[in-house]
C-alpha positions, 0 to 999 in steps of 0.5 A: 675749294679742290681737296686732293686725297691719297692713301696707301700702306707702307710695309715698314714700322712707322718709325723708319718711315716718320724717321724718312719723311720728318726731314722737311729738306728731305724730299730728294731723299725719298720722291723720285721727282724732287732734284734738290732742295735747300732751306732757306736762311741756314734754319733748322728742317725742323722748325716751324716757319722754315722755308724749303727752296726745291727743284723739280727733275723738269727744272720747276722749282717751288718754295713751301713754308712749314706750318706744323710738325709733331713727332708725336702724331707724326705729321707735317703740315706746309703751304706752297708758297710759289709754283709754276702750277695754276693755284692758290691758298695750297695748304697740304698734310701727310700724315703716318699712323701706325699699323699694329697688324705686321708692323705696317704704316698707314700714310695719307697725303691731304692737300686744299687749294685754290684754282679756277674751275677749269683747271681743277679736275687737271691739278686733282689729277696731278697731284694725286697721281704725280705728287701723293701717289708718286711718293708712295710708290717710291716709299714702298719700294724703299722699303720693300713692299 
């Protein structure tokens, strides 16, 4: 099973950060490649079990199930449930720990999935680079680092 693994560190308290990527409808707000996104059947962005429907800036459009979040440990865990890209069984955390030294946050993004073999370097590569990292990037533009 492929696991994709990216950290990085955010020049802002982990409040401020949680308080930006704890909203699972959220992600046009903060990753530069997210257009829109809604969630499914009116449900609140915060309860387990919701479904958030998003479209790309190229037009892709995927669904992903929220499977976990906990404002205590400040993470949130969800499942792609449909996506033009090659895989299966995608499940995928992020995940903020604070920082004490300069008020900083630690952010990791963590996902496992199936594919075929061939494809797997390529999907490693893309959504390490597009996806995890791309976020960060932004995030810490966002926020000044």
């Amino acid at each position: 099973m492929p696991r994709v693994y990216v950290s990085s560190v955010i020049a802002a308290p982990v409040a401020k950060v949680w308080a930006r990527l704890r909203d699972f409808n959220g992600l046009p707000n903060w990753h530069p490649r997210i257009a829109e996104s809604r969630i499914e059947n009116g449900e609140p962005a915060d309860k387990v079990g919701c479904i958030r429907a998003f479209t790309l800036r190229s037009g892709d459009r995927l669904r992903e199930q929220l499977l976990g979040l906990s404002d205590y440990d400040m993470f949130c865990t969800y499942a792609i449930l449909d996506s033009p890209m090659p895989l299966t069984n995608y499940v995928a955390t992020l995940r903020l720990t604070p920082i004490t030294d300069q008020e900083r946050t630690f952010i990791e993004w963590s996902a496992d999935f199936d594919c075929a073999p061939e494809r797997e370097a390529e999907l490693i590569e893309g959504i390490g680079t597009n996806v995890f990292q791309g976020g960060f990037d932004a995030l810490k533009r966002a926020f000044g680092g």
